[in-house]
GUKOL-916172 format. One record per atom (N, C-alpha, C): y negated, x, z. Coordinates in steps of 0.1 Angstrom, whole numbers, plus 5000, padded with zeros to 4 digits. Last residue first. Layout:
N
YXZ ...
END
This chain:
422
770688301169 770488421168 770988481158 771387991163 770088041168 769988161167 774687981180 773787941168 771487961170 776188251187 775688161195 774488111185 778788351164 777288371171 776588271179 782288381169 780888301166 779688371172 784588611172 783788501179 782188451172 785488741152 786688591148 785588511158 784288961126 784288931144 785388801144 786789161110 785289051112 785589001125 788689371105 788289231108 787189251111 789189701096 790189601102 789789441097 786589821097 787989891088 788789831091 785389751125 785489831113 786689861105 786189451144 786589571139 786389641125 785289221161 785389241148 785289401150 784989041189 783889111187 783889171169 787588931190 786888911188 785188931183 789689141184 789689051177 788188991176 788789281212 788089351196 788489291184 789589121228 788189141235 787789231214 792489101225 791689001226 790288991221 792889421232 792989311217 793189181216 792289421260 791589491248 791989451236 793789231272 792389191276 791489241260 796289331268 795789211265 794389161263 795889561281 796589561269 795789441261 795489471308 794589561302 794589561285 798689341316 796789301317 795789361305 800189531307 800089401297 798889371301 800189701332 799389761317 799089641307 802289581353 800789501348 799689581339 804789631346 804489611337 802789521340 804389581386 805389621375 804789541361 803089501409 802589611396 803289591387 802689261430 803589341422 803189411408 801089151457 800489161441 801689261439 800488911479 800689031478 801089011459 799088771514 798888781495 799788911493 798488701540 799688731535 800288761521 796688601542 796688691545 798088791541 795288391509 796288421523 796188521526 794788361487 793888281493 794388311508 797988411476 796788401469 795588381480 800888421470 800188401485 798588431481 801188671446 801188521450 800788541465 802088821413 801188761424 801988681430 802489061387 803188911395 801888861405 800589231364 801489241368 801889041377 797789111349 798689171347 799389191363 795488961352 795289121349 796389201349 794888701326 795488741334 795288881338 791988511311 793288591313 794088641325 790188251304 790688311313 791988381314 787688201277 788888131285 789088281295 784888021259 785188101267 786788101276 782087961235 783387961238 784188041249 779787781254 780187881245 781987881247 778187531268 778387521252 779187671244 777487561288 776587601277 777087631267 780487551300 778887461302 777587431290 781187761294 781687621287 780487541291 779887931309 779787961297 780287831290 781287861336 779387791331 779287831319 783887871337 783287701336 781787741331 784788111341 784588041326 784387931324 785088161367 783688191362 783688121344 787287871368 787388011369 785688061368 789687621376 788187631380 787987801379 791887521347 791287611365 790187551367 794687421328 792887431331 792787491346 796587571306 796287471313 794387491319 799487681295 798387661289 797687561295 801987951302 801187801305 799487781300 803288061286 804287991294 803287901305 803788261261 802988161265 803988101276 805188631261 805088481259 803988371268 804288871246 803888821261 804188681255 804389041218 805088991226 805188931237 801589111210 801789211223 803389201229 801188911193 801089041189 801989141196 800988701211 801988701202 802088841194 798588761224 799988741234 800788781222 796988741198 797388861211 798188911217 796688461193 797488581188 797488701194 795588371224 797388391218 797988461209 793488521220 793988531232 795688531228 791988431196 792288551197 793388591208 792388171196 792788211188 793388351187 790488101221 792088071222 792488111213 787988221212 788888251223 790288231222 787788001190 787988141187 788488181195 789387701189 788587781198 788787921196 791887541189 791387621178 790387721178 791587341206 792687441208 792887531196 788287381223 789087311211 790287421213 787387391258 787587441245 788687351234 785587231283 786887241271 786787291262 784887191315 784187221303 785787251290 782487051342 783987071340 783487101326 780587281368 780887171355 782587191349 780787321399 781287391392 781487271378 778487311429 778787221416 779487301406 777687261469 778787301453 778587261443 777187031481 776887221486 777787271477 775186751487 775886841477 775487031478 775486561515 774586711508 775786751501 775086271527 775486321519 775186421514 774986151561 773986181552 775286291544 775085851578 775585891573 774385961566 774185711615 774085701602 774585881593 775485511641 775385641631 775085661616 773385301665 774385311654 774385451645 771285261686 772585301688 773685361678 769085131676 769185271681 770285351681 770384911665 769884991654 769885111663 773384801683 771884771675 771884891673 776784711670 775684851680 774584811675 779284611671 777984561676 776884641677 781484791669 780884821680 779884691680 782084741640 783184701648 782684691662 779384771629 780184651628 780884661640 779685101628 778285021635 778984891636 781785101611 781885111624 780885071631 780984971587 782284941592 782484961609 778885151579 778685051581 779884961593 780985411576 779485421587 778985261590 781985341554 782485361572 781985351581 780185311534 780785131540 781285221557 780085591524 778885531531 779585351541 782585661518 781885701527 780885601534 783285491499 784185481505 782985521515 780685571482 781185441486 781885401499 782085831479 780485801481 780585671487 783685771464 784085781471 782785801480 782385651435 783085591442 783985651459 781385831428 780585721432 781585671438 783486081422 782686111434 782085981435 784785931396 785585921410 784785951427 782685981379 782785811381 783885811396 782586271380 781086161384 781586051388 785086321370 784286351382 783486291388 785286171340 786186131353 785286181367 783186311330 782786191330 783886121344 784086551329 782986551340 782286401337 787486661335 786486571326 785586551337 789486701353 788886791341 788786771333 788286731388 788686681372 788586731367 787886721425 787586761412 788386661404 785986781453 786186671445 786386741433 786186881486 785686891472 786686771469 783586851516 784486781509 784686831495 783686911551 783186991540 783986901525 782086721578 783586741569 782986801557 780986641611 780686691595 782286721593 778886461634 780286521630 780286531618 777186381664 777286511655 778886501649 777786311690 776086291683 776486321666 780686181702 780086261696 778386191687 780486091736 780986011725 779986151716 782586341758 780786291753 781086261741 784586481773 783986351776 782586291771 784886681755 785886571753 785286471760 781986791735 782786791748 784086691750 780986791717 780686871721 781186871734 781386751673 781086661689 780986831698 782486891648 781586771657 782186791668 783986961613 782886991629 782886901635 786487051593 785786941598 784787011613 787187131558 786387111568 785987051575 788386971536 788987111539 788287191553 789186711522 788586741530 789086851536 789786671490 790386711500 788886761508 790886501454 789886531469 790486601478 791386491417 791386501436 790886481443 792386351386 791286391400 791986431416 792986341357 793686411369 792586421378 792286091334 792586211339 792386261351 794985961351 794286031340 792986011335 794985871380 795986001372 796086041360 792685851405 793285841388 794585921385 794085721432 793385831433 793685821409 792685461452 793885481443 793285571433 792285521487 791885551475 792685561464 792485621515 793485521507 793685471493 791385821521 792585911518 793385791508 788685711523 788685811515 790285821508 789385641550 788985531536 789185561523 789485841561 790585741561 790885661551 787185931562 787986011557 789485931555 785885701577 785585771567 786285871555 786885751600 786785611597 786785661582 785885971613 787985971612 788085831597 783385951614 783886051602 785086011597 783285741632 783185711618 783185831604 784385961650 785185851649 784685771635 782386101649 783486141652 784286031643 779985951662 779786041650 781386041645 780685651680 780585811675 780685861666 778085451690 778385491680 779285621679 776885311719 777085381709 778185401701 778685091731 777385061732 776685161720 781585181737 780985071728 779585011728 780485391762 781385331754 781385211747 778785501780 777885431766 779385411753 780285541806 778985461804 778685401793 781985691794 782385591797 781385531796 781185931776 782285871772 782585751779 777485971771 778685961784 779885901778 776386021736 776085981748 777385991760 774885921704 775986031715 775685911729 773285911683 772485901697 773185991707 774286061653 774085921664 773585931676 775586101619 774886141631 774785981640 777686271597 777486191610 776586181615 777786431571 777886431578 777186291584 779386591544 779586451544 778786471564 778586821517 778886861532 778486691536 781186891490 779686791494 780086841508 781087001451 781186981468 780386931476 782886931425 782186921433 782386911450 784487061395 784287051412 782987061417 786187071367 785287041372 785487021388 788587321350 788387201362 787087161366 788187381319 787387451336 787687311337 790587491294 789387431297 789587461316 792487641287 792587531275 790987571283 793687981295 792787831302 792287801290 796988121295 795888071288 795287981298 799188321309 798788191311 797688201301 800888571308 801488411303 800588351302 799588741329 799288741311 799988661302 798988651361 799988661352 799488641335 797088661383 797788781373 798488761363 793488561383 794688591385 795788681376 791088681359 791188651369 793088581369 788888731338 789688801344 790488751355 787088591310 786988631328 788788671331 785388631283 787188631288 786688661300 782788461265 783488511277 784788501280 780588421243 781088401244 781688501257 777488541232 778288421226 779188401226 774688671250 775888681254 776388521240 772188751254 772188731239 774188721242 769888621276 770388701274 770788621258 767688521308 767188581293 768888621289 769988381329 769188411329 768888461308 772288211333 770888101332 769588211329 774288361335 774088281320 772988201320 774088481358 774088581342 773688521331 774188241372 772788351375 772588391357 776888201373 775288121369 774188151371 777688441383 777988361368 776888271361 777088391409 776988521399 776888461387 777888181418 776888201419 776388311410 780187991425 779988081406 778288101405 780387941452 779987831438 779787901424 780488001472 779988111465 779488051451 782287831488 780887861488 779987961481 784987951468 784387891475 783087861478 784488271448 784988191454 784088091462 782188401431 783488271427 783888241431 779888611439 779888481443 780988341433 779388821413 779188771428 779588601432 781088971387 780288881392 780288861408 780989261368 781589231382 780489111388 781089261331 780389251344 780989211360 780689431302 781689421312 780789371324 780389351269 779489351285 780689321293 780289471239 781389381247 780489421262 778989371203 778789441218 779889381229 780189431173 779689371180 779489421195 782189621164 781189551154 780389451161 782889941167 783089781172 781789701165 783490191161 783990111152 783989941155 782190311185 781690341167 782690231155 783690251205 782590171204 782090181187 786290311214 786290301202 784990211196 786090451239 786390561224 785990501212 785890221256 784590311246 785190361241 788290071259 787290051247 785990091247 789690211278 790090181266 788990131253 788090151299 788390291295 788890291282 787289871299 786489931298 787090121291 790589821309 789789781295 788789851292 789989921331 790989971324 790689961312 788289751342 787389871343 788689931332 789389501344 788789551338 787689631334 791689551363 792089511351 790689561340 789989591384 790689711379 790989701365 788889311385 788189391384 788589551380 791789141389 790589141377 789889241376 792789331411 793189271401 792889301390 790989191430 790689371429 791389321415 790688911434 790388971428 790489091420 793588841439 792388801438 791288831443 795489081447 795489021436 793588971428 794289151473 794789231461 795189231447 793188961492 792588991481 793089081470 795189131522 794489021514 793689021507 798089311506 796689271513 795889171508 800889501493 800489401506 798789431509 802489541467 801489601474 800589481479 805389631449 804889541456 803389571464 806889891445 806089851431 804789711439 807390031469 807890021458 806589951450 805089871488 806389891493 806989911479 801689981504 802689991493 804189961496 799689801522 800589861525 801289861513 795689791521 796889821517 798289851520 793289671544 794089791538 795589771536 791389461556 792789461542 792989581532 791889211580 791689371582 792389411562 788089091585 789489121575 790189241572 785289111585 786989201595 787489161594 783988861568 784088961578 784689021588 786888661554 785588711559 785688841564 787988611522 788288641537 786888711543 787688551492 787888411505 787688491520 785888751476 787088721483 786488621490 783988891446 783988851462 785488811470 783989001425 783689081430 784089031446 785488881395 784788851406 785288921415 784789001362 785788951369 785188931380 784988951324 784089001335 785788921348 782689021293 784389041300 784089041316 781188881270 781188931280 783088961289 780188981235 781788931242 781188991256 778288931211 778489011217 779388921230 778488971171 778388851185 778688981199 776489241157 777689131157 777589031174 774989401147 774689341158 775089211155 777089751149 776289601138 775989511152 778389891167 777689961159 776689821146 778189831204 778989791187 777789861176 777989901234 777489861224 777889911211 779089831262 779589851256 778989861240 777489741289 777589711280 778189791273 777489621327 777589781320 777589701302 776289521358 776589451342 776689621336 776989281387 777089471382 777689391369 774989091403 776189151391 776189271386 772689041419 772889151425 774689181416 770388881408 771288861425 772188971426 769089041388 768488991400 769188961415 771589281385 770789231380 769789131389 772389621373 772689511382 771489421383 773989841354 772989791359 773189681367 774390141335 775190011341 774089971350 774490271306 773790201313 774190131319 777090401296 776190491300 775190441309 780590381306 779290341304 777990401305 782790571316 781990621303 780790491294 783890541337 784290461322 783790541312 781990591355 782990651352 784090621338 780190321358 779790401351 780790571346 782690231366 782390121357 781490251348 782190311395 783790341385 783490321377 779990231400 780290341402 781190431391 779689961402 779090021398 779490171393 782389981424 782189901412 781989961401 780490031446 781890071440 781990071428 778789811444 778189951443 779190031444 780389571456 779489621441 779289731437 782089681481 782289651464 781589651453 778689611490 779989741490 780589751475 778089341490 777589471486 778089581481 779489091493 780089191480 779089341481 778788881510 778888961515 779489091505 779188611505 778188651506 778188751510 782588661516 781688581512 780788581513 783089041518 783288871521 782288801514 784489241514 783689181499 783689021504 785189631514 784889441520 784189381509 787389791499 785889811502 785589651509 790289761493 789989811509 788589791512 789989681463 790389571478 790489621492 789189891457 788489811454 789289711469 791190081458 789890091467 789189991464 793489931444 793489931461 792189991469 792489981420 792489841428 793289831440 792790261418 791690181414 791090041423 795490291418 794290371428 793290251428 796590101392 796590061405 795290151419 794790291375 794490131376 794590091391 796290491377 795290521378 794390391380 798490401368 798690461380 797290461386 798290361343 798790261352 798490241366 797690541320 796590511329 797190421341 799390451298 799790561305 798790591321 798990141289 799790201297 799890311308 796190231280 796290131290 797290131296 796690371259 795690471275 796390331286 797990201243 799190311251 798190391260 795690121231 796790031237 798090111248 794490301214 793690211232 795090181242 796090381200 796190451213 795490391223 795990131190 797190181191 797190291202 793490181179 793790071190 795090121192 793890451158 792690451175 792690351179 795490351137 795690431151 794390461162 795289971133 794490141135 794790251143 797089791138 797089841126 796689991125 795789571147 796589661156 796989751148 794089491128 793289591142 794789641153 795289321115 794989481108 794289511118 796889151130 797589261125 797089401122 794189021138 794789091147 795889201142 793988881114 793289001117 793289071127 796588761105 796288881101 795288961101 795788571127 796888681125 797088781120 793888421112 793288531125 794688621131 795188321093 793388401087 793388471101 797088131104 797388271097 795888341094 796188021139 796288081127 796288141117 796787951167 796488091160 796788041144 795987741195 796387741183 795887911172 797987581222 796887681215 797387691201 798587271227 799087401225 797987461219 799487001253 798687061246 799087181238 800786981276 800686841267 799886881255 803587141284 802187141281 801887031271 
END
């Protein structure tokens, strides 16, 4: 890690004196003994559907469990986040906790659950249900102890994180009226990891267009869409790509044309682009913009084609996730690792994502990304699969993180900042 979080002795010993209290001490063991009850949890969660654009279900599950917690007011909000609050006895900083409600896999996906031992086969089981069990667990664990929280904690199941979904939830919650000064999002499993800071990504839908026409007849007379996409993407791939700071690309979608024997009218590529720095992002997307647009030139060129004939290029931004950084001092990071270090969970990576904790960094708040506990992997696959064992550390973690920060009666002061102005 080229970097390290940082705890300090003034926030060590305010995580000592909130571990301190027998009523976290029992938060901390519901979260264990509950395990079973987690897992149930997050296999109805990942059997309910939840495609892309498509979370209804799951929400209103959700909803449901969330008001089972022992939320009294759970609610949902213009696009449709399931938000419950937690409310603190002083009107201390208030902590959102939250996780995403949607999946990569579309419509009839088949993803009911197979148990093998501790192991448990389907797609999305991790990513998400996960996060969202993880934090309904938390949720059970910290109302008992709302009379002693010194600030407010908002649990919320966002819409829209994956993919085309663009942190549509997320950016809804934080662009709308609220009094939120900071965010732990939930997301994948392992409670090793810390997020320093949000990958920046951009997406673009890159398309073609042209007259088309007979594969023989209007051979080098037109243009194919096709072929100055191949042109395009070529250009793209030769690109001497930065390596600090760290950028990418990948073309992960391609369309066009409409027969084998017809020069293509029509051809598109879905494109992301990231960093993590939003001054690297911008300066690598002009430039590949570049690369783009000369193809389209390059091939009109190679053909001769007059004007009717030739393809022209159009660029639509269909994503924007900002890139964003916390200091490694950053109350979040303070509370997070002393935590780990509290809980014994060793650090074992401190790095950057793309998570719902990009738009709170956006706006300037402090914000990072936990784990929900137990293994993972095959992620984004049909073939995903999630291992339980000791994933109580999720929930564990989440909850004396989440009351470090918010401040404890008869323990600590909040450690998260007020959002300046309130």
């Amino acid at each position: 890690m080229d970097n390290h979080p940082v705890c300090n002795e003034q926030t060590r010993r305010k995580i000592d004196a909130v571990c301190a209290l027998p009523e976290v001490q029992a938060a901390l063991a519901q979260a264990r003994a509950e395990h079973e009850q987690r897992i149930a949890e997050q296999v109805a969660l990942t059997e309910t559907p939840a495609a892309p654009f498509g979370e209804e279900a799951r929400a209103q599950l959700f909803a449901e469990l969330l008001r089972k917690c022992g939320l009294p007011d759970v609610t949902r909000d213009a696009i449709g986040n399931v938000i419950g609050r937690i409310k603190g006895r002083q009107a201390g900083p208030v902590l959102v906790i939250g996780a995403h409600l949607d999946t990569v896999f579309p419509e009839g996906t088949d993803t009911r659950v197979r148990r093998e031992g501790s192991v448990l086969h389907a797609p999305g089981i991790s990513d998400d249900a996960a996060g969202l069990a993880c934090a309904l667990q938390a949720a059970r664990c910290l109302v008992p102890l709302r009379e002693k929280l010194l600030g407010d904690i908002v649990i919320v199941g966002t819409l829209g994180e994956e993919g085309n979904g663009d942190l549509r939830g997320v950016k809804a919650l934080f662009a709308a009226d609220n009094d939120y000064d900071g965010m732990l999002a939930i997301d994948s499993a392992s409670v090793h990891r810390i997020l320093k800071g949000s990958v920046g990504c951009k997406r673009f839908r890159v398309i073609f267009e042209g007259p088309g026409g007979h594969s023989l007849h209007k051979f080098g007379i037109t243009v194919s869409a096709i072929h100055a996409l191949a042109r395009a993407i070529t250009k793209v791939n030769s690109l001497q790509v930065p390596a600090s700071p760290v950028c990418t690309f990948n073309f992960g979608v391609i369309r066009g044309g409409t027969s084998v024997n017809a020069i293509a009218a029509c051809a598109e590529a879905e494109l992301d682009v990231r960093s993590y720095t939003q001054p690297a992002l911008e300066s690598f997307i002009a430039r590949i913009k570049e690369c783009i647009e000369s193809a389209a030139e390059d091939e009109n060129n190679r053909w001769g084609a007059s004007p009717e004939n030739r393809v022209r290029v159009r660029i639509e931004q269909i994503g924007d996730r900002p890139a964003g950084v916390n200091a490694d001092d950053a109350s979040v990071i303070q509370a997070a690792y002393g935590a780990q270090m509290k809980l014994g969970i060793a650090l074992e990576k401190y790095a950057f994502a793309a998570t719902d904790q990009n738009i709170p960094l956006f706006y300037g708040l402090p914000a990072t990304t936990l784990g929900a506990g137990g293994t993972e992997a095959n992620n984004h696959a049909l073939t995903e699969w999630w291992d339980s064992t000791d994933a109580w550390q999720g929930p564990q973690l989440v909850v004396l993180t989440a009351l470090a920060l918010v401040g404890v009666a008869g323990a600590c002061d909040p450690i998260l900042e007020k959002k300046p102005g309130r």
